[in-house]
C-alpha positions in Angstrom: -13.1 8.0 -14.2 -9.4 7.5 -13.9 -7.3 8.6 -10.5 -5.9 12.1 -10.7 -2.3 11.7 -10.8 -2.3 16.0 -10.5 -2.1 18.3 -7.4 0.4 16.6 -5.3 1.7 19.1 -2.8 5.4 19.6 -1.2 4.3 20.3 2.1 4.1 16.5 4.4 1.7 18.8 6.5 -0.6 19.5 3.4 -0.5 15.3 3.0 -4.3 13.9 3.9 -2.0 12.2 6.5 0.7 12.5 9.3 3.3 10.9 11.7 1.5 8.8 14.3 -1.4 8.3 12.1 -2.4 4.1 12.9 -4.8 2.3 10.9 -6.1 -1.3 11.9 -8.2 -3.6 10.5 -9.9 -7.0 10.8 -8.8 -9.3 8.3 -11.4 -11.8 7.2 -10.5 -14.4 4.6 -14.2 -15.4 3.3 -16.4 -15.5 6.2 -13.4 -16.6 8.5 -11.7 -14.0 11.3 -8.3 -14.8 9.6 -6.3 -12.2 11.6 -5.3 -8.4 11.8 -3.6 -5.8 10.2 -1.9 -2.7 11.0 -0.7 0.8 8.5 1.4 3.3 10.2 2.9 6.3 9.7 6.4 6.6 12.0 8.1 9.7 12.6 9.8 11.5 9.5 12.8 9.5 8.6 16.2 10.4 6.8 17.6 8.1 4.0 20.9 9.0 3.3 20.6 12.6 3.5 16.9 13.0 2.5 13.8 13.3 4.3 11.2 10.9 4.3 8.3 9.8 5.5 8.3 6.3 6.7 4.7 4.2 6.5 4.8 0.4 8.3 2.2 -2.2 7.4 2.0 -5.4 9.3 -0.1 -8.4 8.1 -0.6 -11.2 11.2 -2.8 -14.0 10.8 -4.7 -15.8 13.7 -3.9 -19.1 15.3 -6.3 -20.8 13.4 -5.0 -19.8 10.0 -1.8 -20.0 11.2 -2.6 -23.5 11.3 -2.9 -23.5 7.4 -0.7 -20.6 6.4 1.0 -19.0 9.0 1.8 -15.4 8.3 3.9 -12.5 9.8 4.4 -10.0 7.6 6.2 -6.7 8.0 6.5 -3.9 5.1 8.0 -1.0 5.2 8.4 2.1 2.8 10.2 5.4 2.4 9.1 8.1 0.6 10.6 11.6 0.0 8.3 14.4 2.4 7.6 16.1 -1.4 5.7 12.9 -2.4 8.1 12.6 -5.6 9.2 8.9 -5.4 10.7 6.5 -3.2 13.5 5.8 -1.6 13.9 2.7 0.3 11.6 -0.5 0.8 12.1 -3.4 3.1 10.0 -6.5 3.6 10.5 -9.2 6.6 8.5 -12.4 7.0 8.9 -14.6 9.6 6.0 -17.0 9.0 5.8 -19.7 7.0 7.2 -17.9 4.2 10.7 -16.5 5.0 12.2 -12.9 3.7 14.2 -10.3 4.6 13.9 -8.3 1.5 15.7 -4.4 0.7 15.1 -2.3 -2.1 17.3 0.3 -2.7 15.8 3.4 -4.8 19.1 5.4 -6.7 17.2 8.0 -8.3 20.5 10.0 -9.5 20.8 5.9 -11.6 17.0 5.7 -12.3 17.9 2.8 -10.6 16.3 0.3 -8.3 18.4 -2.9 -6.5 16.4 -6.0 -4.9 17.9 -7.9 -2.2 16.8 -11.0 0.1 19.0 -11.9 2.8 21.8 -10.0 1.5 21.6 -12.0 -2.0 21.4 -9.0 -4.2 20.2 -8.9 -8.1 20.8 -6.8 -10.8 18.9 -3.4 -10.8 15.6 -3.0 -12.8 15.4 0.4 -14.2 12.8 3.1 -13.1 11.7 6.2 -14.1 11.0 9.4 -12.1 8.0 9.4 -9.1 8.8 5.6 -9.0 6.8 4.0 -5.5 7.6 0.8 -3.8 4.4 -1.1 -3.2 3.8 0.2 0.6 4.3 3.8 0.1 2.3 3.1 -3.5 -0.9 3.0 -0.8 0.1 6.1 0.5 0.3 8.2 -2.9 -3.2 7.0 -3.6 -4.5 8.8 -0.7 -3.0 12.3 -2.0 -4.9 12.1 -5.1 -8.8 13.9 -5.7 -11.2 11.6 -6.6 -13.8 14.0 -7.7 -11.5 15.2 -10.5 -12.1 12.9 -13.7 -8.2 12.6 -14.6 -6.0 10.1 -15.6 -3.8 8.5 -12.7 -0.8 6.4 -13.8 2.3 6.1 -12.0 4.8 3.8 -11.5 5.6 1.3 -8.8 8.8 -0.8 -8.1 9.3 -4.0 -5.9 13.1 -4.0 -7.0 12.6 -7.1 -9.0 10.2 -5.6 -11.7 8.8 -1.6 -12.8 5.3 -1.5 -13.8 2.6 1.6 -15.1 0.2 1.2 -11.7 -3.6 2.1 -13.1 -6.8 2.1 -11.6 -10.5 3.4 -12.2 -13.0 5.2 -9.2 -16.1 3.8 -10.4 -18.8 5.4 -7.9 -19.6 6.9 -4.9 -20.8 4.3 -2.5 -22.0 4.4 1.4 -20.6 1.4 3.4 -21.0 0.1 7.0 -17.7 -1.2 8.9 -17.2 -2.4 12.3 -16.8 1.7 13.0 -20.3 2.4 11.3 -21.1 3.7 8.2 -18.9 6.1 5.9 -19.3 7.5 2.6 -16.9 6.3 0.2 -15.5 6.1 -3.4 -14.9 3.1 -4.7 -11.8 2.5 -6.2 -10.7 -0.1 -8.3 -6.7 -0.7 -9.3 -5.3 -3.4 -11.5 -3.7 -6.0 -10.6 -2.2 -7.5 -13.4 1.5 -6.7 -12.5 1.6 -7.5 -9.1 3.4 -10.1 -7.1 2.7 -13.5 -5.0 0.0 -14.8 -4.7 -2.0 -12.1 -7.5 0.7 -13.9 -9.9 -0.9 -17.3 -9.2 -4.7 -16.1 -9.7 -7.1 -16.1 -12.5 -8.6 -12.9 -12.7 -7.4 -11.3 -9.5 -9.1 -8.2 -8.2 -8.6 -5.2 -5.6 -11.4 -2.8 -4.9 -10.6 -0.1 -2.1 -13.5 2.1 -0.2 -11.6 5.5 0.6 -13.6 8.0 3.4 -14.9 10.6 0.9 -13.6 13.1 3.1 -10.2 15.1 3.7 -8.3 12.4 5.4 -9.3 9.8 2.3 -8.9 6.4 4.7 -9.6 3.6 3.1 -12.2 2.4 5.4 -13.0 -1.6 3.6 -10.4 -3.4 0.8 -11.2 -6.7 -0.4 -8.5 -8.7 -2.7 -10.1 -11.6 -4.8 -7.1 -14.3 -5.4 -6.8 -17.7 -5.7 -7.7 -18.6 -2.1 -10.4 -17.1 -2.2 -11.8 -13.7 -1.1 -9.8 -11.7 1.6 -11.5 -8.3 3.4 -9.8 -5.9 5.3 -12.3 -3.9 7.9 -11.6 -1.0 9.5 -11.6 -1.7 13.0 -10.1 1.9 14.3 -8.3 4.8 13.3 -6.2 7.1 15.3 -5.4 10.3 13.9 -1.8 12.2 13.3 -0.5 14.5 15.1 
């Protein structure tokens, strides 16, 4: 069963989510507390002219990874409040890797521009509905999981456009830190992504949503070259 790409509504309010909605988790990279991270939805934002709704993540890792790989990781995307594509993505790392990455989304162009500390590159081309990879996590949780359609849409990082796919193979009851949920398990490719899913053999994603209204994914667990990484949910404040 393929993720329905159907039913998106034009409403924010009729999104699964809202402003001030914070989701945190325990990051554990195998059976090592590695760090924390953090998924945020800010107030509605304007870009240009244009509504949007603006989701944060943050990625921090732990003194003792920090030791090995010091991350500091802040994403942010911005999507039009009618869910049709975005509009603006920037990434800052102050770790041990260093960017300060801004993708601009021209939809009038079909265009999308990639910059990293002001050096900028030539635009990649998009289509319509096009999602930078933060807000990409976001349009996942409008879908309906118990409708056996296909799901493809497409995703830009500025520096590449790609058909995002994925498959919900089963229902599945899990147990977090926050007790047990029933879930669908969800598994999206990850054959076109970036860093370090680029350097991996075989990477994989697989993402437990809450089979309920608010569709949060409760438990995601990359596979990559380092090994396995598992976010947990840790706690979950509602919007408003």
């Amino acid at each position: 069963m393929l993720f329905s790409s159907a039913g998106l509504g034009a409403d924010p309010l009729g999104q699964p989510f809202s402003p001030g909605e914070e989701i945190f988790y325990k990051v554990r990279w195998q059976r090592i507390n590695a760090g924390s991270c953090s998924i945020k939805v800010l107030p509605l934002a304007r870009v240009g002219n244009l509504p949007a709704f603006h989701f944060q993540l943050t990625v921090k890792s732990n003194e003792f990874v920090d030791k090995i790989h010091k991350i500091r990781d802040v994403m942010e995307g911005f999507v039009l409040t009618d869910f049709s594509g975005s509009l603006l993505y920037k990434h800052t790392a102050t770790g041990k890797e260093k960017k300060e990455v801004r993708v601009e989304f021209f939809l009038e162009k079909k265009q999308a521009v990639y910059s990293n500390f002001g050096d900028t590159r030539d635009p990649v081309e998009i289509s319509e509905n096009t999602f930078d990879p933060v807000s990409s996590f976001y349009r996942m949780r409008t879908l309906d999981f118990d409708v056996d359609k296909s799901l493809i849409f497409p995703v830009s990082d500025g520096k590449k456009t790609f058909l995002q796919r994925g498959e919900v193979v089963k229902k599945e009851k899990i147990t977090t830190p926050l007790g047990p949920f029933d879930t669908f398990l969800l598994v999206p490719s990850a054959a076109n992504l970036s860093g370090v899913f680029e350097k991996s053999k075989n990477p994989r994603i697989r993402i437990w949503v809450s089979a309920d209204e608010r569709r949060i994914p409760v438990r995601i667990q990359v596979k990559v070259v380092v090994g396995s990484i598992i976010f947990d949910l840790a706690s979950f404040k509602p919007g408003t």
